[in-house]
N, C-alpha and C positions, 0 to 999 in steps of 0.2 A: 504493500500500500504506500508505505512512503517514497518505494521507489516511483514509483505510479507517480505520485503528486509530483516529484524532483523534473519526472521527464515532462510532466505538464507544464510544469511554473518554466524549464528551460523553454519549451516550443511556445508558450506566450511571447518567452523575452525575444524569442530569433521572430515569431511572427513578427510582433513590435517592432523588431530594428528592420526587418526588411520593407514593411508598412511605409515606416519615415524614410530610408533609404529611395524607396523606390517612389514617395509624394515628393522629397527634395531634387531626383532627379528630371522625373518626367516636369516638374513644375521649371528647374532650371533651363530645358530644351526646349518648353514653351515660349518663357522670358527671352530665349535668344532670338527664336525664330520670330517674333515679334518684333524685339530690337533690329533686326535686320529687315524686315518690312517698312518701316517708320526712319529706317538710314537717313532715306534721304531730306526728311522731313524735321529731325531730331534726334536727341540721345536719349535714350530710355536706358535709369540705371534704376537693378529690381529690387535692394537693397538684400535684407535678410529672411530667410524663408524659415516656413514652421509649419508643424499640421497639428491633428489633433484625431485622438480615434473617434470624435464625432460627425467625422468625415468634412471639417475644417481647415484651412488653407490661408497663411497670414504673411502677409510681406510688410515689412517694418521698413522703416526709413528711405523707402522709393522716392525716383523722380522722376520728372520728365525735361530736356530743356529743350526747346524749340529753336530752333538758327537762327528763326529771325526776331526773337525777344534776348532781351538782354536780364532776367531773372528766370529760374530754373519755379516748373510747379511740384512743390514738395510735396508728398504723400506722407504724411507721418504713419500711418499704420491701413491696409486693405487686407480686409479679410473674405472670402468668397468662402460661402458651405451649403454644399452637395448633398446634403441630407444622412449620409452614412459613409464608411471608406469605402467602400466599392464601389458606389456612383460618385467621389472624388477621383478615386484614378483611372474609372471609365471615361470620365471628362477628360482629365490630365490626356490618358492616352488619346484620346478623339475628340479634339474640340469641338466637331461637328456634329456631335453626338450628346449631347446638353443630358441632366436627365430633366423632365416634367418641370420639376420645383425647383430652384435656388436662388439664391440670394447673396447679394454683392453689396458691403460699405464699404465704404472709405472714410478717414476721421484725419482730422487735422492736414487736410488741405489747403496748402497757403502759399500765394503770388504774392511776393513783393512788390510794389509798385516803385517806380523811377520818374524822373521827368519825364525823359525816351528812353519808352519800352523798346520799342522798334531795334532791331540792329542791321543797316543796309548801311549800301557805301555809293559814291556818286557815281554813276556808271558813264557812259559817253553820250549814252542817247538823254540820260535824264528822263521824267515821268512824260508820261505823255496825258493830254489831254482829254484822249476819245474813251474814257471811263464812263459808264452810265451814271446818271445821278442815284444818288444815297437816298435809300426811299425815308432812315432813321437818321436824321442829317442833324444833331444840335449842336449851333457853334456858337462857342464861349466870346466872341469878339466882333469889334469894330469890322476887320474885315471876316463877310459872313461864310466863306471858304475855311476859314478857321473851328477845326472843329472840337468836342469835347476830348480834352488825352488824358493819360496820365497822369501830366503836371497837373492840368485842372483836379484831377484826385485829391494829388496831396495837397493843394493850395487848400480844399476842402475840411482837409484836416482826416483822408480816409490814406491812412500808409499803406495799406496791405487787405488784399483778396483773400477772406480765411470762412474754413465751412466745413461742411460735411455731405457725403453721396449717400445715398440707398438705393438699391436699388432689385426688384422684385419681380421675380418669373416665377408663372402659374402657370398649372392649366388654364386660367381663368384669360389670363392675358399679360401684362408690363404696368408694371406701376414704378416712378421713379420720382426721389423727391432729392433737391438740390437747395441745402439750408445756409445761406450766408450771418454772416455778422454785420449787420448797419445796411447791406447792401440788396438787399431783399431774398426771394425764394422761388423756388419754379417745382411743381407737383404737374406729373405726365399719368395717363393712366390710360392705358391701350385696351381694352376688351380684345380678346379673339388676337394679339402678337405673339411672334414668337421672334426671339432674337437669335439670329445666327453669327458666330464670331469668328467663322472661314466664309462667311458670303454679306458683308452686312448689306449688300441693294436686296438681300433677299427677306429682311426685315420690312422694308418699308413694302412689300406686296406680299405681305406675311398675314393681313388682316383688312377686311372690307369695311369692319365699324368705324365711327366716327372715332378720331384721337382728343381726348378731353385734355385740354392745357389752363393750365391757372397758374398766374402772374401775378407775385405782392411785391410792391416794390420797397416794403421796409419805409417807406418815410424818404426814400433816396430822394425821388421825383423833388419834391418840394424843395430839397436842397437845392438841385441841380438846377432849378429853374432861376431859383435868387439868384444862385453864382452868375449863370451867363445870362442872367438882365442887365446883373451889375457891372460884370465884364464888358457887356455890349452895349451899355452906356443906355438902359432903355428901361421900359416897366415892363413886368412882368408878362402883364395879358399881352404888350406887345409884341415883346418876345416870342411869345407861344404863337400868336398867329403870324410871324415871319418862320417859325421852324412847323409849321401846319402848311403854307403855302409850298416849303421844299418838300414834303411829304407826298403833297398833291400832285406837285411837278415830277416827283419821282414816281408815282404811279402813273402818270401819264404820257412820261417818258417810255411806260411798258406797254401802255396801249389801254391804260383803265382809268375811268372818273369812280369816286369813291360819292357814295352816297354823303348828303347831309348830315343825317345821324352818324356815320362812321367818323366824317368830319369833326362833330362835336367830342366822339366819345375817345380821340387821340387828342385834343388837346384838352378837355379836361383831366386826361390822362397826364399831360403835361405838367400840368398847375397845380393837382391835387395827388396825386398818385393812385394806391391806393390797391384793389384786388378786382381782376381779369381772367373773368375763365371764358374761354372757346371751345367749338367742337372744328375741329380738322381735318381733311381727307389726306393725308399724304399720294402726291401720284394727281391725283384729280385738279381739274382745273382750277385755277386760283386757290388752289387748298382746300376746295369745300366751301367757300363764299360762294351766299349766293350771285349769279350774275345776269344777271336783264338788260334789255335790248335799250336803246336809246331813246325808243318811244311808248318805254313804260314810265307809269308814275311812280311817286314816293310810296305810293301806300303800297304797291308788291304785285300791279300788274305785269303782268310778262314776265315773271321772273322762271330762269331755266332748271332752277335748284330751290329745292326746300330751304324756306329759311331757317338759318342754325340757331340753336340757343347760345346766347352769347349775353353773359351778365355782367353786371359793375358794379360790386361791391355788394353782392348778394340780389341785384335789381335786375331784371331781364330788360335789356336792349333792343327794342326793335325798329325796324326796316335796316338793319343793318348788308349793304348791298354791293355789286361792284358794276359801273357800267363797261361795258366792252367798246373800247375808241378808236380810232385809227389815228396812232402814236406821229408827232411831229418830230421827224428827226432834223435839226438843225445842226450846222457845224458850228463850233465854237468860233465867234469874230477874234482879232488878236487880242479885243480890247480887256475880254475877260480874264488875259493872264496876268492884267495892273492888278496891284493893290487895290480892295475893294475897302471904302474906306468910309464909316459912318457920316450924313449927312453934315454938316456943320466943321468938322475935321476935314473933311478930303479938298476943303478950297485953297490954291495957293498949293497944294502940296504935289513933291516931284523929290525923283531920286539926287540925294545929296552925298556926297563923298565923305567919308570920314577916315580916320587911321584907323587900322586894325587892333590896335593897342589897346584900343578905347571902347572895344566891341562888348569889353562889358557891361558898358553905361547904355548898353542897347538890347539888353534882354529881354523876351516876348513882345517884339517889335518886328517887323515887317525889313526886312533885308533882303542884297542882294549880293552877290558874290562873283570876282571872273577869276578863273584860276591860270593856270602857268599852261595850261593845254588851248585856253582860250575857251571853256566851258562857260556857260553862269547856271550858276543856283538861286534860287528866288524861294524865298519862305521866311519862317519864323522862328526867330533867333532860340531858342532855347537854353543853353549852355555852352558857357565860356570857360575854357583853362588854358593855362601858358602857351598848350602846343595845339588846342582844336578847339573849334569852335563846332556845333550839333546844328542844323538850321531843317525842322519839319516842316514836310510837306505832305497837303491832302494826298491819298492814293482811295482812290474805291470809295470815301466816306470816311476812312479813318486818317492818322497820321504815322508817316516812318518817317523818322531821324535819321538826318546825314550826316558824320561825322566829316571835317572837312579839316586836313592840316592846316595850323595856320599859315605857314611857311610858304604853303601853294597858291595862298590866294592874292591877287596884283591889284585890285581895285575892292574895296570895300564900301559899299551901300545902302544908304538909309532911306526909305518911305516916309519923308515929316514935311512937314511945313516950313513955309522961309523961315531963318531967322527966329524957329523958335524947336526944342528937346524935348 
């Protein structure tokens, strides 16, 4: 009998070690073949691995850095569990092979923020202009190309992007919820998905129900809207209905007029914040908006799609709509590459030469730069030190930072008014 017991309590301990042996490896050869997916896109480091015989799986001190951000997104702790160890290493062994149920956190998720996130460099051709316009275009300044960054963050007083993932496979469907600190939350909930992690386009036609999304924005909204009134030298509601008007222009740049009500419920969305739930079609036209002819009315004649529930702050929203337009594509005149410069400001003003020395006294200010190849750079000063000067530029609706040797640059330029700093 005791022998009995001796050889039992040993083939637990060898079950045991081969268990962990063989979660540590397979999970290691996932982590690679991942990291080698995303090469070119970034580094993925998997930090420390661990399992557990509840068929649990924890990676500690992960991260991610992306080439073209200049801070790494930290993973302080993800745990994924498979319900038992054998549908852990059935996964491990076949990613493609999910089982029914699991479940995926992540905990202490955290971006630093910088002035310039961005990390690019000036290339020959420099940015070009034929970008579709930014349909979420909020810009913090005088000139209205100037958009919300990073600096605007921490000028805010928000250092750092910190939170937590869950995320939830059922038979039922995908439920995912995304918890920040100050900066609000985002709740997903799929009926009828399923997620594949060797095909993800086979997620989005993985399900025909509608996608429910809700939107809290923590209180951010109200910040952000003070900040860039005050930045752009305006009051609030006018604000809002200068960055309602880019919205417009940006849907209509695609070839759609957004109803009145939609109208209203993005800019009170602006000014107030607050909570957004929708229903979505992934794949389906405009998402599942519905969309009507150009000679239906407000109330919801003619419309081609049911309309969705779509609430604000617990209130249902309706005629919320899209019309279908025939998009005006114009070419950009040269004029719209000046500094576009608030009403009252922009008189009298022209590029002024300055020393480069002095480029500090010219921070978040509209500059222009010619280098020793005979390039120029045009944008917004961001950051000065001894040997480089950073100068952002819109790309797509957001901004990347150019880092520019001081050394290279032969003329230095300022956007001000005569005679005055």
């Amino acid at each position: 009998m005791k022998r009995l017991l001796t050889v039992l309590v040993l083939a637990a301990l060898v079950g045991f070690a081969l268990f962990k042996a063989s979660v540590w490896w397979l999970a290691d050869q996932r982590m690679a073949e991942a990291r080698h997916a995303l090469g070119d896109s970034g580094v993925l480091l998997r930090g420390k691995i661990s399992s557990g015989l509840d068929g649990s799986l924890t990676l500690t001190d992960a991260s991610w850095q992306d080439f073209e951000l200049t801070q790494p997104l930290v993973i302080g702790r993800a745990e994924f569990e498979a319900g038992s160890p054998g549908a852990l290493l059935r996964a491990l062994a076949t990613p493609s092979d999910l089982p029914a149920s699991w479940f995926l956190q992540a905990e202490g998720l955290i971006l630093a923020l910088e002035s310039s996130m961005f990390r690019n460099w000036v290339t020959e051709t420099g940015v070009g202009g034929s970008e579709q316009s930014a349909l979420f275009s909020l810009s913090c300044a005088p000139d209205m190309r100037q958009q919300l960054s990073s600096g605007d963050f921490l000028r805010m007083g928000i250092t750092q992007l910190k939170g937590e993932l869950a995320l939830t496979q059922s038979p039922d469907g995908v439920h995912l919820e995304l918890n920040t600190e100050n900066t609000g939350s985002l709740e997903l909930n799929w009926p009828g998905a399923r997620i594949s992690v060797t095909s993800p386009e086979a997620t989005l036609t993985s399900s025909d129900q509608p996608l429910e999304l809700t939107l809290r924005d923590g209180g951010l909204m109200r910040r952000v809207a003070a900040y860039c009134a005050r930045e752009a030298g305006m009051e609030t509601s006018q604000w809002a209905g200068q960055t309602l008007e880019a919205f417009t222009s940006g849907l209509e740049a695609r070839g759609w007029e957004a109803s009145s009500q939609l109208q209203a419920l993005y800019r009170q969305w602006l000014l107030e914040g607050g909570e957004v739930t929708v229903f979505l079609k992934p794949g389906a036209k405009a998402l599942g908006i519905p969309v009507r002819s150009e000679s239906s009315s407000e109330t919801g004649q003619g419309s081609e799609d049911p309309a969705p529930e779509i609430k604000y702050n617990g209130a249902r929203v309706p005629d919320v709509f899209l019309r279908q337009i025939v998009p005006e594509i114009t070419e950009r005149p040269p004029e719209v590459l000046k500094p576009v410069i608030s009403p009252g400001v922009s008189e009298g003003a022209r590029w002024q030469t300055e020393d480069v020395e002095s480029a500090s006294a010219w921070e978040d200010r509209t500059v222009r730069v010619t280098l020793t190849n005979g390039n120029r750079v045009e944008g917004r000063l961001t950051t000065v030190t001894e040997r480089e000067l950073e100068i952002a530029r819109e790309v797509a609706g957001g901004e990347v930072a150019y880092p520019i040797m001081a050394r290279a640059i032969t003329v230095f330029e300022v956007w001000k008014r005569d005679q005055t700093r």
